[in-house]
TORKOL-889217 format. One record per residue (C-alpha): residue in three letters; y, z, x. Coordinates in nm, 4 decimals. Layout:
 resn       c2       c3       c1
  ala        Y        Z        X
...
END
This chain:
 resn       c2       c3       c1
  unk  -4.2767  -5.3980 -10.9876
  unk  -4.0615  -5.4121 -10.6706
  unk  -3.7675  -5.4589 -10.9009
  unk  -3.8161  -5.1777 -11.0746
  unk  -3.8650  -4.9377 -10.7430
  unk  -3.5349  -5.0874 -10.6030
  unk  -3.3723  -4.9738 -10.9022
  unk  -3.5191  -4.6657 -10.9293
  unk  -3.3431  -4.5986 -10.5377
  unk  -3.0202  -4.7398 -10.6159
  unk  -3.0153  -4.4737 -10.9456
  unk  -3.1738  -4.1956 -10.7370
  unk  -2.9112  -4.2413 -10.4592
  unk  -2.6225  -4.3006 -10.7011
  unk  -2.6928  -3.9604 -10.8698
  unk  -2.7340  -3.7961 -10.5823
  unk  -2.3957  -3.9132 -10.4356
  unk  -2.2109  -3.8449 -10.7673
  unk  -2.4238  -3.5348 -10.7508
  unk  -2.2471  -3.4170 -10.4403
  unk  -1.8947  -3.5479 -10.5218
  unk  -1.8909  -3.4126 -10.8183
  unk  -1.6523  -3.0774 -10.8619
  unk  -1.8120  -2.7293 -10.7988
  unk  -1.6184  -2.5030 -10.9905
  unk  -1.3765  -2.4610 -10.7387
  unk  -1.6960  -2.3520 -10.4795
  unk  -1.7694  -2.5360 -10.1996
  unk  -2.1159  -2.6526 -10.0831
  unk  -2.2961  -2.6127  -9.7763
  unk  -2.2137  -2.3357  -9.5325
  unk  -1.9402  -2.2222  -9.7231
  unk  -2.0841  -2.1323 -10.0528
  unk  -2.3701  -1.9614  -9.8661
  unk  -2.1305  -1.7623  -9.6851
  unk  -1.9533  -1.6911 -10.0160
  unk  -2.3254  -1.5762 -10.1684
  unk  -2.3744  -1.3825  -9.9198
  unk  -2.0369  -1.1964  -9.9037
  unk  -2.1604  -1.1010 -10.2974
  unk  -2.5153  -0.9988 -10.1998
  unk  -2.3598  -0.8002  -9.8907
  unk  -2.1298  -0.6467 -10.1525
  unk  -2.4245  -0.5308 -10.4004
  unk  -2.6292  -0.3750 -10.0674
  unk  -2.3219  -0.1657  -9.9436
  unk  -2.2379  -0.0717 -10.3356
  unk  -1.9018  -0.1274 -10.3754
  unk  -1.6093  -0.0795 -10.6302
  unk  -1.4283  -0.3406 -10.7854
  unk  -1.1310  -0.1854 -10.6118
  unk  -1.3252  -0.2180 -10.2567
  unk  -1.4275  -0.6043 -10.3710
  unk  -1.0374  -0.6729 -10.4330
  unk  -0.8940  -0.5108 -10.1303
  unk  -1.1638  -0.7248  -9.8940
  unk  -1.0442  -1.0327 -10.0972
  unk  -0.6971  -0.9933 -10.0473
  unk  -0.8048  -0.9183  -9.6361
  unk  -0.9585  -1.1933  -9.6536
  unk  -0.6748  -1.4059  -9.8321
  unk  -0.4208  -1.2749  -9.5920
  unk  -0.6298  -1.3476  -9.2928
  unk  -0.6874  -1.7125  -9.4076
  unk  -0.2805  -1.7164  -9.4619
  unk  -0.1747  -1.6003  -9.1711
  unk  -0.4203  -1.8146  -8.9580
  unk  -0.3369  -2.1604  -9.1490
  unk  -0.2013  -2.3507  -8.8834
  unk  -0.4404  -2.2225  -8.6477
  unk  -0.7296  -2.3288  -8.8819
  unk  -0.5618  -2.6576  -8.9472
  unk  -0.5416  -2.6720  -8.5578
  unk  -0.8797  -2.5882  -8.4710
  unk  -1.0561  -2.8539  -8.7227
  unk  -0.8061  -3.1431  -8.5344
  unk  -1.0009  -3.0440  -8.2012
  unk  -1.3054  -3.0632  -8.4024
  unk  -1.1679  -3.3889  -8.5517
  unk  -1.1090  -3.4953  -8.1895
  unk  -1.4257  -3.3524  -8.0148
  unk  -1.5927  -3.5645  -8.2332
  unk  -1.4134  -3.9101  -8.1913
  unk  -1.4660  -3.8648  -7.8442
  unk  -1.8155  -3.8235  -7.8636
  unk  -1.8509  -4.0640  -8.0507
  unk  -1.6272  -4.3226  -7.8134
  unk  -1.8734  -4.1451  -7.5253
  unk  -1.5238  -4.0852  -7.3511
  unk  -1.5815  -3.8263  -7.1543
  unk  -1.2963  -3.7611  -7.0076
  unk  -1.1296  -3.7059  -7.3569
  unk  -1.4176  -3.4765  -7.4105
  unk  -1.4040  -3.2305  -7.0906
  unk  -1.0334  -3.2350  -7.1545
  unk  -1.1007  -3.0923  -7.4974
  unk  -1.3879  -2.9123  -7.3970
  unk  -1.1224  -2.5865  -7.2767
  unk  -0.8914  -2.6004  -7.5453
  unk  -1.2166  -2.5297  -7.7920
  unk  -1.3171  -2.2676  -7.5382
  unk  -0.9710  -2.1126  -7.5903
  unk  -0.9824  -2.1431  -8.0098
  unk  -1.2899  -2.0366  -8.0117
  unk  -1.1869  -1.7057  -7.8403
  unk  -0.8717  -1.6860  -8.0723
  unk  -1.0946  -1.6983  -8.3425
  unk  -1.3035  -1.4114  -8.2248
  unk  -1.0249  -1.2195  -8.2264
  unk  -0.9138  -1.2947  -8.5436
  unk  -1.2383  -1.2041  -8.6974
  unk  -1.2825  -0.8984  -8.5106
  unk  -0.8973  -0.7750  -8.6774
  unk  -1.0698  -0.8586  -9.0001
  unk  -1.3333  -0.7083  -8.9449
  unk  -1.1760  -0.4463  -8.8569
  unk  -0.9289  -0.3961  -9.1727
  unk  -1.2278  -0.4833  -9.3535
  unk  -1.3953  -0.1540  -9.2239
  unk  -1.0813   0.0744  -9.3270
  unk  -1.1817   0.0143  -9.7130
  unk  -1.5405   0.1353  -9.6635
  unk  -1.6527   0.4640  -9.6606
  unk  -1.7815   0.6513  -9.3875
  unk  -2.1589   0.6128  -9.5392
  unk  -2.0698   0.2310  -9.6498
  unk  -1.9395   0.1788  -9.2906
  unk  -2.3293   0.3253  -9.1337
  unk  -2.5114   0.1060  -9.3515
  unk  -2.2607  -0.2417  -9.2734
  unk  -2.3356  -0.1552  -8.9190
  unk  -2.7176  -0.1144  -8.9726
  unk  -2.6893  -0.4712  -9.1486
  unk  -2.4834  -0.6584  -8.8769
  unk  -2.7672  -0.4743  -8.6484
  unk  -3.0763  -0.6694  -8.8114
  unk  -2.8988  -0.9668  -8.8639
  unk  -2.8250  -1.0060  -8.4953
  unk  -3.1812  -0.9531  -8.4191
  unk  -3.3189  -1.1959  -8.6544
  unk  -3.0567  -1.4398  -8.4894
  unk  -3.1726  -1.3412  -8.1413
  unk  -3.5192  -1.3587  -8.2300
  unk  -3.4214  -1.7597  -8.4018
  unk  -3.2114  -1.8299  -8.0968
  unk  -3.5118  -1.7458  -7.9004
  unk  -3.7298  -2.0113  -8.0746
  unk  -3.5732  -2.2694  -8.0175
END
């Protein structure tokens, strides 16, 4: 009987494994294919045209083009942050601590310029009702952030 449990744990935790290895279609998991669900579902609210959900796409392409090395460069401190937690060397980590301060308010900006192209394609109605959304989503965060 305890043979046959141990098995069935080695198979359960080999499928899962493979299960999340496996290729998704070119889709990511996790936080990215959420964010890429809800970019669609965000899409359907505000009603917009094929044309609209192509010009966004190539925003967002160019965005993620122009901002490569920065990208690249931001996961490295990540990359790094995390080594150095893990080393508990904090001086590594308070010395790190400001440049992710600094990319972190580079990326800001970069979102907000995407944002703001982003804007440009909608209309003036589509525009009102993005605004109403980002509204309620902020308060449901600020009401979670307040939970905790």
């Amino acid at each position: 009987m305890k043979n046959k449990i141990v098995t069935a744990i080695a198979v359960l935790t080999l499928g899962a494994s493979l299960a999340i290895a496996a290729p998704h279609d070119g889709k990511f998991g996790g936080k990215r294919g959420r964010h890429g669900m809800m970019g669609e579902r965000l899409a359907e609210k505000l009603n917009l045209t094929d044309a609209q959900k192509e010009q966004i796409r190539a925003i967002k392409q160019e965005t993620r083009e122009q901002n490569a090395a920065f990208f690249q460069s931001l996961r490295q401190t990540r990359q790094d942050l995390r080594a150095a937690r893990e080393a508990n060397d904090t001086a590594k980590l308070d010395a790190l601590k400001g440049t992710l301060e600094s990319q972190h308010a580079q990326m800001k900006q970069i979102r907000d310029a995407e944002q703001q192209r982003v804007l440009r394609v909608l209309t003036p109605e589509q525009r009102t009702q993005c605004e109403q959304l980002k509204a309620q989503r902020a308060e449901r965060h600020g009401k979670h952030g307040q939970r905790q």
